[in-house]
N, C-alpha and C positions, 0 to 999 in steps of 0.2 A: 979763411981766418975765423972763420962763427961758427964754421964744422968742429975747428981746432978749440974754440971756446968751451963750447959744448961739451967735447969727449973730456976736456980738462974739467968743468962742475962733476959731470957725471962720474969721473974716477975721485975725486973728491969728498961727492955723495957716497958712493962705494964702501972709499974707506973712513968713514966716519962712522956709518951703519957696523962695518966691521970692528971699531973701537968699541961701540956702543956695547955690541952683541959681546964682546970680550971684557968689558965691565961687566956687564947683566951675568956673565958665569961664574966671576970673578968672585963679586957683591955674594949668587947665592950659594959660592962654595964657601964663606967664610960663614954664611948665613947657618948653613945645615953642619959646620965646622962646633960654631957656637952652642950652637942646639945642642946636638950628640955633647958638648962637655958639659952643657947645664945639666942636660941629661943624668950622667954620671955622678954628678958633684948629687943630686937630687937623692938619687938610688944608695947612695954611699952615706948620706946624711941621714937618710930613713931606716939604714940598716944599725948605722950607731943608735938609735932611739929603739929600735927591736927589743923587747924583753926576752930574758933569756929562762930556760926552761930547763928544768931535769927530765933526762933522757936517759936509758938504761945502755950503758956502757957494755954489758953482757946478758948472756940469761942470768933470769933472776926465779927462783923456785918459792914455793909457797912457803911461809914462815922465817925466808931468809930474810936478815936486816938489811936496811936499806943504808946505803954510804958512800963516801968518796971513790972505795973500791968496786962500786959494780953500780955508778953514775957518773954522769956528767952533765954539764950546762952548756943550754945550745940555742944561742938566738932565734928567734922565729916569731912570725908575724901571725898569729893565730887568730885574732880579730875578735868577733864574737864569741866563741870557744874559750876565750882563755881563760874562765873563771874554773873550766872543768881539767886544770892543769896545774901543776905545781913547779912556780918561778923560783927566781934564785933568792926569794923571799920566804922561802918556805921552809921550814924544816924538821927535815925527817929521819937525821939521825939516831931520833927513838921507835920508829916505824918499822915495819914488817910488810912483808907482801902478803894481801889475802886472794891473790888469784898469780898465776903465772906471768908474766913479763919478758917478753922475746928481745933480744939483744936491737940495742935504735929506739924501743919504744917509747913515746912519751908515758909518763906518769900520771896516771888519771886520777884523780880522787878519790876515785870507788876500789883501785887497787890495792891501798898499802891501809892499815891497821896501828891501832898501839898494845891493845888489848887481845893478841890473838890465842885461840887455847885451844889450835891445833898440835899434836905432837908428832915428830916423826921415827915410823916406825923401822927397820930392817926386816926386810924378808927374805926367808933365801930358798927362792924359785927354780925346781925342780928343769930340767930342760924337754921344750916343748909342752911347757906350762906359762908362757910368755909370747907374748908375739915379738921376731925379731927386727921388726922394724923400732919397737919400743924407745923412745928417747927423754931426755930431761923434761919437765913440763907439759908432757903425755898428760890425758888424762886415762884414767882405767876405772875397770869395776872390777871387784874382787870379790872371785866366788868360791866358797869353800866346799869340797865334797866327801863326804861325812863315812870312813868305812864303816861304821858300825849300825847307820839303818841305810846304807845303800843309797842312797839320794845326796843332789848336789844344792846349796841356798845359797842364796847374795848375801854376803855380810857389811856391807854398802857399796855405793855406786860415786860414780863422779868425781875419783878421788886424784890427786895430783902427784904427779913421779917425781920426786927433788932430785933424786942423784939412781944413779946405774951403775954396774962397774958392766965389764965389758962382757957381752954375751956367749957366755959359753956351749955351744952348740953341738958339744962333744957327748957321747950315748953315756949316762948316768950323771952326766955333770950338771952342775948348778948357779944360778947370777944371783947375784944381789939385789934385790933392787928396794929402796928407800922412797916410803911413800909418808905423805903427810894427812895425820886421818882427828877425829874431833878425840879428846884425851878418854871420852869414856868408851871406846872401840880398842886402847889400847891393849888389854888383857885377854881380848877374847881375837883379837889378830892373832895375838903372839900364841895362843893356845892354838888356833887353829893354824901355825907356821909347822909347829912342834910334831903335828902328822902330816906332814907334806901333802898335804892334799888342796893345798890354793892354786888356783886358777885367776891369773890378769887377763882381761878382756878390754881391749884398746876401745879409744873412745872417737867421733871425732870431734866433740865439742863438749 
């Protein structure tokens, strides 16, 4: 009879412990349930309060204006940074790019202009007078070589490719290509386009 007592506490004690242990899961799955939603509700509320930021929708080439058509506004938490960035407080629909701008890019301050007096030029580049990797927002140097005293000079360096048409690598054929250069280079470009004697030399920065 006291053996019988005994085995009967002991299966008792058992499953009590076993209730116990099945609250305690219970308790910390609604626990880490709760969390993870605080969680979310948290990440979800900090992201409504994110400032949003112009971001370049496409390429964007030197002296193109800046707009609706080739931006956009894009939440982001950029913290200490974000003075050197323009929010959706900013506006730059009188603005100009003064350096290249790759398609995603934020908009730095030091990129766009209002006052720019870059002009852009056309040239039309002889073939295997180009490098054919050449692309939008390239930089290049452009060298002119002179038939008349045999020697080749740089008629400047550093300069930005805004648009290409598409490269012709056919024997006597010739590309287009449209660079952006300061306005008093204009006339001695074009003079020197006029004897096909320029030379683009790709850059990598």
């Amino acid at each position: 009879m006291v053996f019988l007592q005994k085995k009967i506490k002991v299966q008792k004690s058992s499953s009590l412990k076993l209730k116990n242990i099945q609250k305690f899961y219970i308790s910390s799955g609604l626990l880490i349930s709760l969390t993870a939603s605080l969680a979310l509700f948290v990440n979800a509320n900090n992201a409504n309060k994110r400032n949003q930021y112009w971001v370049a929708s496409k390429q964007i080439a030197v002296g193109e204006k800046l707009s609706d058509r080739n931006l956009e506004l894009v939440s982001l938490d950029l913290g200490k940074v974000e003075k050197l960035y323009f929010d959706s407080n900013s506006v730059l629909d009188k603005s100009v790019a003064t350096k290249p701008i790759g398609n995603g890019e934020l908009i730095n301050v030091q990129m766009v202009g209002s006052g720019i007096t870059l002009r852009k030029v056309a040239l039309k580049i002889s073939t295997g007078h180009l490098p054919p990797t050449l692309g939008i927002n390239d930089w290049v140097d452009i060298w002119f070589s002179d038939p008349l005293i045999i020697g080749t000079t740089i008629l400047t360096s550093r300069v930005p490719v805004v648009w290409i048409d598409e490269i012709n690598d056919s024997f006597g054929g010739s590309t287009t290509v449209v660079v952006a250069v300061p306005e008093s280079l204009v006339d001695r470009l074009i003079m020197a386009a006029r004897t096909d004697g320029i030379d683009l030399v790709q850059r990598e920065n």
